[in-house]
Every structure is written in structure tokens, then in C-alpha cells.
C-alpha positions in Angstrom: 0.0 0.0 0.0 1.7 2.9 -0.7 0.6 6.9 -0.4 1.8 9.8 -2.5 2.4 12.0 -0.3 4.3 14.9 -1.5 4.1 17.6 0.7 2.6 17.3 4.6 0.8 20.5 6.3 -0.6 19.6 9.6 -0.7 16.4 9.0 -2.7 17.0 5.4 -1.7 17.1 2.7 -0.9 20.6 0.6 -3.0 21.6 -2.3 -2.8 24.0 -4.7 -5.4 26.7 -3.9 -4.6 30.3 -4.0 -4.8 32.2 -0.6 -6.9 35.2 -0.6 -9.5 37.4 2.1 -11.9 35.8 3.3 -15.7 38.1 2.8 -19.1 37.2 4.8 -21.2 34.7 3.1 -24.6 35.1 1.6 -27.5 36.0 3.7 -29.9 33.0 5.0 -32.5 32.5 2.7 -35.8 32.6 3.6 -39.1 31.3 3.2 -42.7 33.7 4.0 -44.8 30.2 5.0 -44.2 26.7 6.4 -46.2 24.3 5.5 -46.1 20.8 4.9 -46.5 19.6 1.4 -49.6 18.1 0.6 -50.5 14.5 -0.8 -50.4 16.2 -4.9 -47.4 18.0 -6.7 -46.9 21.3 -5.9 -44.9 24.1 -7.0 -41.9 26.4 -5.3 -39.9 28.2 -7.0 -40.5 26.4 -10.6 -39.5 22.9 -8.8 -42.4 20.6 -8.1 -42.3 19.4 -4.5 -43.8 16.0 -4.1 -45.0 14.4 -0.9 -42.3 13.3 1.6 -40.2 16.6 1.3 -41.3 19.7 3.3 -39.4 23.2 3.2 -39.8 24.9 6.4 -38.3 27.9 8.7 -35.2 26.3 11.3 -33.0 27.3 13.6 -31.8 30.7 13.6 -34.7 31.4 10.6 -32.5 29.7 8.4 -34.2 27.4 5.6 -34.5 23.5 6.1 -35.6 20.5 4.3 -37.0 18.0 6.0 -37.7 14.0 4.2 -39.8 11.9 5.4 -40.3 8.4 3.8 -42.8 5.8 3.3 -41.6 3.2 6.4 -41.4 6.3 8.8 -37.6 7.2 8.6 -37.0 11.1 8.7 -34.4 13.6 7.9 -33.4 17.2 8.0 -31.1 19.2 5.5 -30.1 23.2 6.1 -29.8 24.6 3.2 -27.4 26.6 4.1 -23.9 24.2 3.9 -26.3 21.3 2.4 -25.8 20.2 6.0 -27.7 16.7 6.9 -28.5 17.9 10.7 -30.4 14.7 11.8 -31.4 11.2 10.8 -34.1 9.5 12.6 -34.9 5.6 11.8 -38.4 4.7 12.6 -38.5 4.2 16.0 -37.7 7.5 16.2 -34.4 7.5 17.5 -32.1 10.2 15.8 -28.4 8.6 15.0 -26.6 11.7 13.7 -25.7 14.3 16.8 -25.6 18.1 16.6 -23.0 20.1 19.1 -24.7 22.2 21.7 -22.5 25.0 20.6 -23.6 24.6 17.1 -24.7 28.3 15.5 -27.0 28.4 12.9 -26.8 32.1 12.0 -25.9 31.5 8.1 -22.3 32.9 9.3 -20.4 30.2 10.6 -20.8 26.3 9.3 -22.8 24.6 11.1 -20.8 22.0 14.0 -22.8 18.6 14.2 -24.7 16.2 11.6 -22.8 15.7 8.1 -21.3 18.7 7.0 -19.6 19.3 3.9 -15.4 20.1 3.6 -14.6 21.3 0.0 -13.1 22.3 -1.6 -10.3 21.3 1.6 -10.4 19.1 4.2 -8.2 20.4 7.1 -6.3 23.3 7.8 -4.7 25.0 4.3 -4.4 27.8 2.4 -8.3 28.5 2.9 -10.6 28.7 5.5 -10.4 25.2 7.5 -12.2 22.7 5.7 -13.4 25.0 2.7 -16.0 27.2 1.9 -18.9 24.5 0.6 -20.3 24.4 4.7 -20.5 27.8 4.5 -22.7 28.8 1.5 -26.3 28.3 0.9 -27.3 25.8 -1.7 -30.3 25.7 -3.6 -32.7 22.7 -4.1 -32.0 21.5 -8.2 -34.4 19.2 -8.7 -38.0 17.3 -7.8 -37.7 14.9 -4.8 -37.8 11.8 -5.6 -40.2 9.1 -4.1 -40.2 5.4 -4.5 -42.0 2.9 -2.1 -39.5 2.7 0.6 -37.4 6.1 -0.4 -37.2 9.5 -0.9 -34.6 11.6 -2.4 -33.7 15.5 -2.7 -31.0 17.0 -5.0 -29.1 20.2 -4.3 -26.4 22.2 -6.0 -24.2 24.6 -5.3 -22.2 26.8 -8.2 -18.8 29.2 -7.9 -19.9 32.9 -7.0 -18.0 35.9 -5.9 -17.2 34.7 -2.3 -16.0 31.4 -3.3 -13.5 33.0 -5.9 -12.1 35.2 -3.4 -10.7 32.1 -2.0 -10.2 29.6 -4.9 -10.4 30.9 -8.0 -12.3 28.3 -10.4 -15.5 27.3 -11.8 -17.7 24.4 -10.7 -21.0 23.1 -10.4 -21.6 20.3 -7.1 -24.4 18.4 -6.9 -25.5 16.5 -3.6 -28.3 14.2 -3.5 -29.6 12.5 -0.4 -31.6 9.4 -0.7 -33.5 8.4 2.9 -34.5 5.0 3.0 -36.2 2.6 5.6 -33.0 2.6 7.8 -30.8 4.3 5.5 -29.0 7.9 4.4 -26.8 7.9 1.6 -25.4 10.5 -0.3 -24.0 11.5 -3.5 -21.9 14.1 -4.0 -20.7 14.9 -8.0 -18.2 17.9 -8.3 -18.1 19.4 -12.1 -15.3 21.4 -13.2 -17.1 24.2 -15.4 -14.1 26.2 -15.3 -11.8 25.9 -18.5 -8.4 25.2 -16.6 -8.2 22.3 -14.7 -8.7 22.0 -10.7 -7.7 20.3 -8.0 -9.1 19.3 -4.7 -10.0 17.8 -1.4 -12.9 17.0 0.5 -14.7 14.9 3.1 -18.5 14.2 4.8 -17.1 15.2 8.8 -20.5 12.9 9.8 -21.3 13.2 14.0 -22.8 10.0 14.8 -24.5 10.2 18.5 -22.5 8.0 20.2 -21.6 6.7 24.0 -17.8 7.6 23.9 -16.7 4.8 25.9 -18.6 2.1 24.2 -18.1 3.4 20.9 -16.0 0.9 18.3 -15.2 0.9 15.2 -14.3 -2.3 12.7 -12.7 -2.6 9.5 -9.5 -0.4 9.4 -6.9 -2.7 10.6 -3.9 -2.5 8.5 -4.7 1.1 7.1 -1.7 3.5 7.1 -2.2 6.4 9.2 -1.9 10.0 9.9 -2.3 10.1 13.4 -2.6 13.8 15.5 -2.5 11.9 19.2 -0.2 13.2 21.1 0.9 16.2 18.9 -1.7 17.8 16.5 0.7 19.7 14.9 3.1 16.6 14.2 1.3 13.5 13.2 2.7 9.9 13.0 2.7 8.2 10.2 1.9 4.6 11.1 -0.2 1.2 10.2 -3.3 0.3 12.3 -2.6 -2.7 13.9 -6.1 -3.3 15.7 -8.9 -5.1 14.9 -11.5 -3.1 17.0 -10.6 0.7 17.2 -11.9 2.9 20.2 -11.9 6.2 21.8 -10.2 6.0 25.0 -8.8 9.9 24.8 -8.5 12.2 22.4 -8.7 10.9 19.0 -7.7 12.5 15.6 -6.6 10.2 12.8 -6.7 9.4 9.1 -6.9 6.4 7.3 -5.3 6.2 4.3 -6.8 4.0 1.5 -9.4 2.7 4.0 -12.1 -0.1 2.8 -15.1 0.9 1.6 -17.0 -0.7 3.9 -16.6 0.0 8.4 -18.7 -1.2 11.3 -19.8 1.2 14.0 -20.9 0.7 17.2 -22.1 3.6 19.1 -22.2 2.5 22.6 -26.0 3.1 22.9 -27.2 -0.3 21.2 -26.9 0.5 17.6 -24.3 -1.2 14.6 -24.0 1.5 12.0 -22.2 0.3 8.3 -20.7 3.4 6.8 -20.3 2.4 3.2 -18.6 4.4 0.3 -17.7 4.2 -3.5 -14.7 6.3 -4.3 -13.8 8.2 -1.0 -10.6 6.8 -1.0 -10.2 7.6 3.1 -11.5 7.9 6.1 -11.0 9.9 9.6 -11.8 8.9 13.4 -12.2 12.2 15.4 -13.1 12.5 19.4 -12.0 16.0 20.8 -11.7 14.5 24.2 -11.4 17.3 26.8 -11.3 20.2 24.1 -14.9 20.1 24.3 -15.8 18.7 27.4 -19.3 19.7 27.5 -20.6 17.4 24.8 -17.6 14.9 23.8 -18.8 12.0 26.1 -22.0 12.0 23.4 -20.0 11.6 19.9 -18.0 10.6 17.8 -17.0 11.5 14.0 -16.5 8.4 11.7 -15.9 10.3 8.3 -15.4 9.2 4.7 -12.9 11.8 3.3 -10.4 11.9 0.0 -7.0 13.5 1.5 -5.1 13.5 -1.0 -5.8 16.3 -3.9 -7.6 14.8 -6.5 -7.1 16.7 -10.3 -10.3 17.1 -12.1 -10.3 19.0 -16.0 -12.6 21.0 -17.7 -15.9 19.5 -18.1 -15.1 16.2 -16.2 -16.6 15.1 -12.7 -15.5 13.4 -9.2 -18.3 11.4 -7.9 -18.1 9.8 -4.8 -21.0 8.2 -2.5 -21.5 6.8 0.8 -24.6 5.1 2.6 -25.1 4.9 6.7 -27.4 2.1 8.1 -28.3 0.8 10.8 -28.1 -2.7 10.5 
């Protein structure tokens, strides 16, 4: 197994995006009404919104998408960052967790659920993880219902703000499919520009979790970039356990991990995090750096470290599913 390294910033590698000032992000859209969509087609905005999706007024007055499908399952999407905030099976019981110092004030990402890092995962030459947590995204097409799922599509496209920072054209599309006891995602990034780009990027998902029962399976023999004891000097290593916990503070990449991982999350619940083409994947526990709420998480993330190119007209598609099994 071998990584291509090439350069090493905090324990990331270094990409090739241009520094620049960083301005405040568009205002929070908003909606004038709430209501639930009805049992026929109906129309927003030129999109027709079928039954199972409802646009309503969330936190902090920002807009939020919530699915709802056939078996009972549920889930809620800010717009703003494309930001999967919660994911509730039938029974009820939500599996994705939200910080209690998350802000939702269309300002700063927001810190729990599955948000977005792109076009950088990690600390760099732009904001940490990128600017695509930070936007607002806009719904691109009808939801999508089936006997047992329903699906939204959003998009988000290069504007002023994002160019400040990195300086190319692209169009990202991010579906999210809710099934029975499922949530996967698709996420397609589209160079538009006429120059090719490159890039990083990662889902950072909180799964609700009881630290010290929490486990994860499947990464044994993964090389790794491991931040525990020195953030700012990681150790390059090989995972040599079968069962991985979080005894402490945990921060650590796995390099060219399976597709395929087994969580437990100390409260009951086996959780397989699938993927196609995220070539990685990250364990994260801040421990005592956030003592109020770290006993009640942890991050299980798929993520592609190392830059990926991408030219003109081409895409990078990648996809992962969570269920509970």
C-alpha cells in the first residue's frame, strides 16, 4: 500500500489553492410560509415538490428541508452548507448528533450532523475545511419518491465569495436518498471552469454515540496520519487493531481505507458506513477540548486527503450510505 504523499501540512496534505481574504457569506434564505406539502405535486420556486419533502423555517430562521419516507424514517437538511442535521430511523431515535454550541446564524458552518469540507479538508491555504459548509445551496431538482425512499438533490455553483478564495469554476451536486434505515449521499463535483482544478474533501458525519462504548471495525492494516499526542506533528503509522476505540482524544486518518466500516455507538446501535470512491476515512473524538458534549460523539468520516485533479468538463463522484443494521 503505498501513499503519494508529497508535501505534509498539519498532518494534510498541501493543495494547490490560492490564498486570498476571506468576505461574509450570503444571507440566510428565507421562506414567507411553512407548510407541509400536501399529498399532490406542488410548485416552489419552478420545482415541483412532491409528498415526503417539506421546506420549512429552522434554527436561527434559516431554511431546512425535511424527508420523510414511506416506512417512517426522517431527515433534515439546512440549506445553508447542504448540512444533513439529523437522521431518525423509525423508531424514532435520531443517529446523527448536533453540538450544543452549534450556530445556525448562516455565518459560521454549522458543527454537528454531516457537513460538507470542499473544496479542503483540514487546515490550508483556505478557510479550514473550505468554503462549501459555508454557502447556501439551492434545491436543483423534484424529490424523488419510491416505495420505501425519498430523495432531494441540491447544487451549489462558484460565486463571488468562493472566488475570493479559490479561484475556479464548478457546479456540485449533492443528492440525499433516505430510506427505511438508511441515508446515503451522492456528491458529484463538475469542473465548469476551462483550466483544470484540484481538490479535497470529506463528509465530517457526528454520529450520537456513548464515547466509551463506541468501536469501530474494518480499518486494521490502514496507514495512518495520526494527530494523538501532537496535533501539529502527526505519525505516520499502520493500524494494527482489529476493533478501534476512543479511549482519549482521537484524531486520525486512514489512508486508503475499505469501503466498507462497522460502528458501534455505545447506545445499542451497529451503523455500516459504506462508500464508492472516498478513497479515506477519519476517526475524530476531541476528548477534553470540548468537554461539554464529547462523552456524546463521535466522527466516523469518509474523506479523500489527498488532492484529487479534475479538468474541464469532467466530474469526481463519490458516494456513501449509513445504516443501521
Amino acid at each position: 500500500m503505498v501513499y503519494k504523499t508529497g508535501s505534509i501540512q498539519n498532518g494534510f496534505p498541501t493543495s494547490t489553492m490560492a490564498s486570498a481574504s476571506i468576505s461574509s457569506p450570503l444571507k440566510p434564505l428565507h421562506f414567507s410560509n411553512s407548510k407541509t406539502t400536501p399529498r399532490n405535486n406542488t410548485r416552489r420556486g419552478g420545482l415541483s415538490i412532491k409528498a415526503g419533502l417539506k421546506i420549512s423555517e429552522g434554527n436561527g430562521g434559516l431554511p431546512k428541508i425535511t424527508l420523510k419516507s414511506p416506512t417512517g424514517s426522517e431527515a433534515e437538511i439546512y440549506l445553508f452548507g447542504a448540512c444533513v442535521t439529523s437522521w431518525k430511523v423509525p423508531s424514532g431515535k435520531d443517529l446523527l448528533f448536533v453540538r450544543p454550541d452549534a450556530v445556525f446564524n448562516g455565518k459560521k458552518p454549522i458543527s454537528g450532523g454531516i457537513p460538507h469540507c470542499f473544496p479542503q479538508f483540514g487546515p490550508g491555504r483556505i478557510q479550514q475545511h473550505g468554503f462549501a459548509r459555508n454557502m447556501n445551496w439551492s434545491i436543483s431538482k423534484d424529490s424523488e419518491n419510491s416505495e420505501e425512499e425519498t430523495a432531494v438533490e441540491l447544487e451549489l455553483k462558484d460565486d463571488s465569495y468562493s472566488r475570493a478564495m479559490w479561484d475556479y469554476s464548478f457546479h456540485a451536486i449533492y443528492k440525499v436518498t433516505l430510506g427505511e434505515k438508511s441515508l446515503s449521499t451522492s456528491l458529484s463535483i463538475k469542473n465548469t471552469d476551462t483550466k483544470p482544478f484540484s481538490f479535497s474533501s470529506a463528509l465530517h458525519t457526528y454520529f450520537s454515540a456513548s464515547v466509551t462504548g463506541a468501536k469501530v471495525k474494518g480499518l486494521k492494516g490502514c496507514k495512518t496520519l495520526n494527530k494523538d499526542p501532537d496535533p501539529q506533528n502527526p505519525l505516520e503509522g499502520t493500524e494494527e487493531r482489529e476493533i478501534v476505540d476512543f479511549p482519549g482524544f482521537v484524531d486520525c486518518v486512514y489512508l486508503y481505507a475499505p469501503n466498507k466500516l462497522i460502528f458501534e455507538n455505545g447506545l445499542g446501535d451497529t451503523i455500516t458506513v459504506e462508500n464508492t470512491n472516498w478513497t479515506d476515512a477519519v476517526l475524530w473524538n476531541p476528548h477534553l477540548q470540548m468537554e461539554a458534549c464529547y462523552k456524546d460523539f463521535v466522527c466516523v468520516e469518509n474523506a479523500q486527503i489527498e488532492d484529487v485533479q479534475v479538468a474541464p468538463e469532467r466530474s469526481w463522484i463519490a458516494e456513501q450510505t449509513i445504516a443501521l443494521s
